[in-house]
N, C-alpha and C positions, 0 to 999 in steps of 0.2 A: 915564695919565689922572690930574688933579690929583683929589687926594683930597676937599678941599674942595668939588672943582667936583659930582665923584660923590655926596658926601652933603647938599648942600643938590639936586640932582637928586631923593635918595628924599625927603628932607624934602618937596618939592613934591609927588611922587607920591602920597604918603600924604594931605597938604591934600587935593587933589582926590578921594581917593576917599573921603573922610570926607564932603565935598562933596556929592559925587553921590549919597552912603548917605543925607544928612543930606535931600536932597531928592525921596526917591523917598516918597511917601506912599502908597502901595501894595507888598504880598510881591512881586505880577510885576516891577516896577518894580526894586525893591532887586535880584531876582536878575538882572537886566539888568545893571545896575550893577557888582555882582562879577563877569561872564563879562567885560566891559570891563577888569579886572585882574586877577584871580587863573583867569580862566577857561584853555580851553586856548589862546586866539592872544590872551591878557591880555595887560598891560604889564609885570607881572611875569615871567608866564613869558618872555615875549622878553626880560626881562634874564637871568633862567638861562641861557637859550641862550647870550648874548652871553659868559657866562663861559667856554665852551670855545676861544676865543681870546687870550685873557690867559695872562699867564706866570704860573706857578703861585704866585708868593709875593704877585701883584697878585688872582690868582681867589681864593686865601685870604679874602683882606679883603674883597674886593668882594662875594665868594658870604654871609660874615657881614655884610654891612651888610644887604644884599639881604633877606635870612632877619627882620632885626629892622623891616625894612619893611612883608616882608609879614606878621609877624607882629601888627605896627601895624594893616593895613589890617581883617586878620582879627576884632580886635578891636572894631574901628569896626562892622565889617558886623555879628558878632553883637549887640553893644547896639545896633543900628538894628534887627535881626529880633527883637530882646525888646520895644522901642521900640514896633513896631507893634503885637505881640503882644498889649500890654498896651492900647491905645489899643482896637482892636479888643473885649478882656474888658470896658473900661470902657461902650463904646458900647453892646456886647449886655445887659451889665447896668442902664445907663438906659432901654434899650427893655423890658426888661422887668421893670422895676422894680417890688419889692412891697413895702405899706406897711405896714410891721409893725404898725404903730399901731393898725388896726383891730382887733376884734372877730375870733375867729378863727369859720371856720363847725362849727358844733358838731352831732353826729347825733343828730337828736331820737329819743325814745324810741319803740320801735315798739309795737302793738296787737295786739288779735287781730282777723280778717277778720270783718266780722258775722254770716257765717253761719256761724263758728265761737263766735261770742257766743251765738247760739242753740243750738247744738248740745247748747253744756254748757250752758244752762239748761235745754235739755229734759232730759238726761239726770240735771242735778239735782234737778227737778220727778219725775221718775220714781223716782228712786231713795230720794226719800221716802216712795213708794206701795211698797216692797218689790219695785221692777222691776230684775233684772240688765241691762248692757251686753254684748249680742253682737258678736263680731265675724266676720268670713270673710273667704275669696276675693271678690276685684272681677271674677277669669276663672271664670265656673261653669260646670258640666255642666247639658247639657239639662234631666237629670230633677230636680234640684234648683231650678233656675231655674223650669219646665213640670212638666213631668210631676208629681209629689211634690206639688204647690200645683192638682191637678185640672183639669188646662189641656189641655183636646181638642188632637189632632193636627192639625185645622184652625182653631185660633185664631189671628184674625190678628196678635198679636203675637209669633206664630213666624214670619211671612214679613219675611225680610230686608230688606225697607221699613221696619220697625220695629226690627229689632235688628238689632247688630252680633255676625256672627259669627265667630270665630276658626280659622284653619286654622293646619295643624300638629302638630294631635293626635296623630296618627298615622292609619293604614286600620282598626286595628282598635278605635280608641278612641270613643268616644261625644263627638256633637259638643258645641263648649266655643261659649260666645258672652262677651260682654260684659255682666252682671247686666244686668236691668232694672228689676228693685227690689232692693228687698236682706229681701224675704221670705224665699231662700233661706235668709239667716242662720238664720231662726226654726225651719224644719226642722233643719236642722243641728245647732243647739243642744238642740231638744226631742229627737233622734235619742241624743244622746250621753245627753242629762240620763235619757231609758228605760233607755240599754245598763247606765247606774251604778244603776240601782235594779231591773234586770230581774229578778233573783233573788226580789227582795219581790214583785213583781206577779206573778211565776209561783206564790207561795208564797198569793196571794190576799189580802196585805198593804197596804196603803196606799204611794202616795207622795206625796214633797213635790210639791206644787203648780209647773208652769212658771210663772214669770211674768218675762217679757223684753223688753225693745225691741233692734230691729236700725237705728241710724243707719251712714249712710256713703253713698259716690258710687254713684252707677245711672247708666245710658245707655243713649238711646234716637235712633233717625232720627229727631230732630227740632230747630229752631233759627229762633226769629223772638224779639219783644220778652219773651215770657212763658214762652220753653221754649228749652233747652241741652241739645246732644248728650250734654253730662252734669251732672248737675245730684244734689239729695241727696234721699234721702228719710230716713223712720223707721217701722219698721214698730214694731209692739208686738202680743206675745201673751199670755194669760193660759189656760192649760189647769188644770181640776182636775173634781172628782168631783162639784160643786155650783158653775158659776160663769155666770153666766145674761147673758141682755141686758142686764138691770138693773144689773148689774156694770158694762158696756160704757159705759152713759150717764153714771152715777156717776163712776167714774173719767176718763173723756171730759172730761167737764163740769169737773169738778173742776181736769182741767190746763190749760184751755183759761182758767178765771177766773184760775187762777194766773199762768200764763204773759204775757197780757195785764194782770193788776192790775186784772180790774175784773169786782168781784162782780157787776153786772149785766147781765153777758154772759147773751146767750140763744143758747141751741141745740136746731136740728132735724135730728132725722133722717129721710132722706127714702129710700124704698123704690128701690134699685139693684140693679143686678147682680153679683157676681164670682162667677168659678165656684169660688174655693176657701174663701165662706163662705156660710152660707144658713142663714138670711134675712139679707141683703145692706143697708146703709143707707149714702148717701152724709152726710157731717155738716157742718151750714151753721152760722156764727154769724151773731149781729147786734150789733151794736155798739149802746148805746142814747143815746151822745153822743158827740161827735169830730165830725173828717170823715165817718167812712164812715156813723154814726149812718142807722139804719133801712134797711141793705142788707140782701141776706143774701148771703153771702161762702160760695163751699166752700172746707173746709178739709181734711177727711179721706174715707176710703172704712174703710167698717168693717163687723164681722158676726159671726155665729155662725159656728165653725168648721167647713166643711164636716166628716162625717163619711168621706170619701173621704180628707180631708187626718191628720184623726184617724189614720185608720188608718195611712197612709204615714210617722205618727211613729213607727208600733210600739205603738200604744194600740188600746184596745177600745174605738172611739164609742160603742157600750151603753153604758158606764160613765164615762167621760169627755168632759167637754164644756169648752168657751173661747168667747172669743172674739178677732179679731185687729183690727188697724188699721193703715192708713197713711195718714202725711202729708207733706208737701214744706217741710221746713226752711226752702226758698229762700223760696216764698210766705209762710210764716211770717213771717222777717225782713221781708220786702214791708209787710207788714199793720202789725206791730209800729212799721216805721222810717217808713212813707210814701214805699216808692221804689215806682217808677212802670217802672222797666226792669231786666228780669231781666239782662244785661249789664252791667251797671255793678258786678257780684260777680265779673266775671272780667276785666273791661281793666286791672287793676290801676294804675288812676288814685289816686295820693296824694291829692289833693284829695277825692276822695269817699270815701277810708278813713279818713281821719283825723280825719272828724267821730265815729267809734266810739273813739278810743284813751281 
């Protein structure tokens, strides 16, 4: 074979597959292309083949021209697969193109929840009056929850209509429920505050005076615009050897103008029930300007400390007396803010927390 005639032969071969690479605008496309030459029934490989019939000093030369052909073609095919490669990076990067130029988005500063805004202002407003912060279990035992706070075996907020109870105690354990206020704290605390002074009271000595509130989450079977299966309360206690109703109103009153800013808050107490104080008073405000100006609002449940609960602290009611209170943090914010739906403290809507940051 004329030699000339064999390398303008690859010369051509190679033009076309530059060709066919140079026109394949798609991956699938290009590898089409290459099985067309370098594949296995390529036009290269069938010159390989064709070299096992030439005399050996002719397959020498021809098997090297071959070699520097497809070595040509090989080349063309990979810068046509970078080619696209690149075309492709650029496309995906115009579709999603970003404009550095703007403003970048920045995480604005967070808040506290409002009725963690109240919380610590009740508990700053108290803690000016000389009132510790309690805390406990949110899982309590019966007697601490009932029993201990003078609550008959038939009150109905022992039927599981009303609370939530907890199984898993065990068979021999005393049943556990879900708080429903968080008065147990107050036992709790008045229980330990006797055991560390027990030695003087047995000795006929004086102690210091209890005086405490219990905030934190309660739960109950309940859930519409104005009540949440769990929602907070605040109890407050004040135990000692001289501390009367008058006490109760005083201080009442006092946090009540505090808390809202506005000395001429009025307040009544109105004759109620609970069984773990007695004499029992529900306590209403009136606003005397705003919106709610001339209602009267309840806000608390308060009393004289039973003397059954007395006793369950490990006190002598002969000799020591209090009184206790609770109120609904939630309501509170309510009152304070002018919101209108107790939900709107738990869908964690940005838009309506943000007016508190």
């Amino acid at each position: 074979m004329d030699e000339r005639i064999a390398m303008n032969e690859l010369d051509a071969l190679v033009a076309s597959a530059e060709t066919d690479f140079a026109q394949a605008a798609l991956p699938a496309d290009l590898e089409n292309a290459k099985a067309r030459f370098l594949g296995k029934s390529g036009r290269i490989t069938a010159l390989m083949k064709d070299l096992a019939s030439l005399p050996v000093d002719e397959k020498k030369t021809r098997g090297a021209a071959i070699n520097l052909a497809k070595q040509a073609i090989e080349a063309a095919l990979n810068a046509r697969r970078q080619a696209l490669a690149d075309a492709e990076l650029q496309a995906q990067l115009q579709a999603e193109a970003l404009d550095v130029t703007l403003p970048g988005r920045q995480r604005g500063p967070g808040g506290l929840h409002p009725v963690s805004i109240t919380l610590e202002r009740i508990e700053g407003i108290f803690a000016s009056m000389g009132f510790e912060v309690a805390d406990g279990p949110e899982i309590e035992t019966d007697w601490f929850n009932f029993t201990a706070l003078n609550t008959p075996e038939d009150h109905p907020a022992r039927s599981m209509h009303d609370t939530f109870y907890v199984e898993g105690a065990g068979p021999d354990a005393p049943p556990h429920l879900l708080r429903t206020h968080t008065s147990p704290m107050q036992i709790r605390h008045a229980v330990q505050h006797v055991k560390r002074h027990r030695a003087a009271l047995d000795a006929g000595e004086g102690m210091p005076e209890i005086r405490v509130i219990a905030p934190g989450r309660t739960y109950r079977v309940d859930s519409d615009a104005t009540h949440s299966p769990m929602f907070h309360q605040c109890e407050g206690l004040w135990i000692g050897e001289n501390v009367s109703f008058k006490d109760l109103k005083v201080v009442f009153t006092d946090f009540c103008r505090t808390f809202f800013e506005s000395r001429d808050l009025v307040l009544r107490f109105r004759p109620s029930f609970f069984p773990f104080t007695e004499p029992s008073a529900e306590v209403d405000i009136q606003f005397q300007s705003g919106p709610l100006a001339g209602r009267w609002l309840e806000v608390a449940g308060s009393g004289q400390v039973h003397p059954n609960v007395v006793r369950n602290m490990g006190l002598d009611p002969e000799r020591f007396i209090g009184f206790a209170f609770g109120m609904g943090p939630d309501r509170l914010t309510m009152l304070r803010y002018g919101i209108n739906d107790l939900r709107l403290f738990f869908e964690g809507d940005l838009r309506f927390l943000r007016q508190f940051r």
